[in-house]
C-alpha positions in Angstrom: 26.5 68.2 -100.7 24.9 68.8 -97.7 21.4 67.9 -96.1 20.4 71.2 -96.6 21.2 71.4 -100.0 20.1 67.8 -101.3 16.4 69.0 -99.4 16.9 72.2 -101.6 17.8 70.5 -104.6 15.0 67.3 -104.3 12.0 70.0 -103.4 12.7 71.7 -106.6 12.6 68.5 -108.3 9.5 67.7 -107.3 8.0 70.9 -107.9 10.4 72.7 -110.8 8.1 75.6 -110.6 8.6 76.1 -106.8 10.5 79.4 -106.4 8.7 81.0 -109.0 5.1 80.4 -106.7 3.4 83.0 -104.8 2.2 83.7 -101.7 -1.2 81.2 -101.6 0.2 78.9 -104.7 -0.6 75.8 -104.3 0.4 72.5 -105.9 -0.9 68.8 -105.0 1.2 66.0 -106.1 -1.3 62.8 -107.1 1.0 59.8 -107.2 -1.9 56.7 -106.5 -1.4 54.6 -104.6 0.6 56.7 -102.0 -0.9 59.8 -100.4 -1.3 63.1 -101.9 1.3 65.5 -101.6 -0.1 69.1 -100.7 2.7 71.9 -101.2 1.8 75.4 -100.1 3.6 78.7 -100.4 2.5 80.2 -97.0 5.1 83.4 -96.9 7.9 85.2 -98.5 11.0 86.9 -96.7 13.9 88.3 -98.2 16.3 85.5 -100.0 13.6 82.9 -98.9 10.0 81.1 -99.5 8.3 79.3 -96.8 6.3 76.8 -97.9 4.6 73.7 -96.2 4.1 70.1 -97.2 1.6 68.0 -96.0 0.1 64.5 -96.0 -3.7 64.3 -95.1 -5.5 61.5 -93.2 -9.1 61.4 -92.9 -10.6 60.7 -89.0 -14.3 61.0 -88.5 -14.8 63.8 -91.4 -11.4 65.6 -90.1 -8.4 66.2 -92.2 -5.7 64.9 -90.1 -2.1 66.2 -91.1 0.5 63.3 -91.0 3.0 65.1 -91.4 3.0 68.5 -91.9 6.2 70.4 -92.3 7.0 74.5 -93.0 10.1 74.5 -94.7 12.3 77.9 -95.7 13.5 77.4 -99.6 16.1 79.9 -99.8 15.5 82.1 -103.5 19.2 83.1 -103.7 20.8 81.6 -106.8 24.2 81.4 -105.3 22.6 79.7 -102.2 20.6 76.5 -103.0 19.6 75.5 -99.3 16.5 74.9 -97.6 15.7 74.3 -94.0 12.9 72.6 -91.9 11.0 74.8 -89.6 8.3 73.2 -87.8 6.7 69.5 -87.6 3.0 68.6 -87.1 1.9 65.2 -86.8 -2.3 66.3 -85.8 -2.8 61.6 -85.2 -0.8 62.2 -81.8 -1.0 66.0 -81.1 2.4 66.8 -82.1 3.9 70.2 -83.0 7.4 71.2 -82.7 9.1 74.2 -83.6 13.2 74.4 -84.9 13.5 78.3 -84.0 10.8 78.7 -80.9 11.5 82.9 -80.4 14.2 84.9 -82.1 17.6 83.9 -81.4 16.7 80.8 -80.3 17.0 77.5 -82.2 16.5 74.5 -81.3 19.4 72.6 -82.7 18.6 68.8 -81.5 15.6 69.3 -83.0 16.9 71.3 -86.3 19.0 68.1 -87.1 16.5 65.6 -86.6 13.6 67.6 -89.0 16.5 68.3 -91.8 17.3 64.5 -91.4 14.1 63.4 -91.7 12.9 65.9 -94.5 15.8 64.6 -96.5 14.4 61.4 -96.1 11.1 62.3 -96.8 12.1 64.0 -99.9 13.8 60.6 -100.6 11.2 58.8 -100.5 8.3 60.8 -102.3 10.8 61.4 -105.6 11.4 57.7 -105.2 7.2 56.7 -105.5 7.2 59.6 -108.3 9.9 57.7 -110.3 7.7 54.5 -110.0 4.7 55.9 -110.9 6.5 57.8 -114.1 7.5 54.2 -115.0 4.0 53.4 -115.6 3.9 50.9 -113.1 4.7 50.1 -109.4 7.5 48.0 -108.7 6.4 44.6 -106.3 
């Protein structure tokens, strides 16, 4: 399996209902004591949703988004893969983009969002896991 699958496979296992969202769904996963996890559907194209997950920090009165990701879920049954797009840290003024105009990619960068993604994605079903236990693990 490869990165772009296992993000495919671990976004629809933390939100089962994901390809069946619409354009301006919304879903926030509430797993105290770790940050909320926002989950937006922002567009759809053909074979694909493009959704964004975000983290929100609070500075002065000012949602901060640390991070904030689009990522394209393709909707094809015969094609479980999803892909990150663009990454937003707002703490240092970060924004970087994976396909910057059309037929242009950004391949460095493409590797190093899907990479990290996957470990995101990791990481958030791991502090679900805990929290389903009915307890944190020390």
């Amino acid at each position: 399996m490869d990165v772009h699958q296992r993000i495919h496979r671990d976004l629809l296992r933390l939100v089962p209902d994901l390809l069946r969202l619409e354009v301006g769904d919304a879903r926030k996963l509430h797993h105290p004591p770790w940050m909320d996890l926002h989950v937006e559907v922002l567009r759809r194209e053909p074979d694909a949703l493009v959704v964004s997950l975000t983290h929100y920090g609070e500075s002065n009165g000012d949602l901060m988004a640390d991070p904030d990701m689009e990522v394209r879920v393709y909707t094809r049954p015969d094609w479980k893969r999803a892909e990150a797009l663009t990454f937003q840290n707002d703490w240092v003024g970060l924004y970087r983009v994976v396909y910057p105009e059309p037929g242009r990619v950004n391949l460095l960068l493409q590797h190093d969002l899907n990479a990290f993604l996957a470990r995101w994605l990791t990481n958030l079903l791991e502090q679900h896991r805990k929290v389903s236990r009915g307890g944190l693990d020390v």
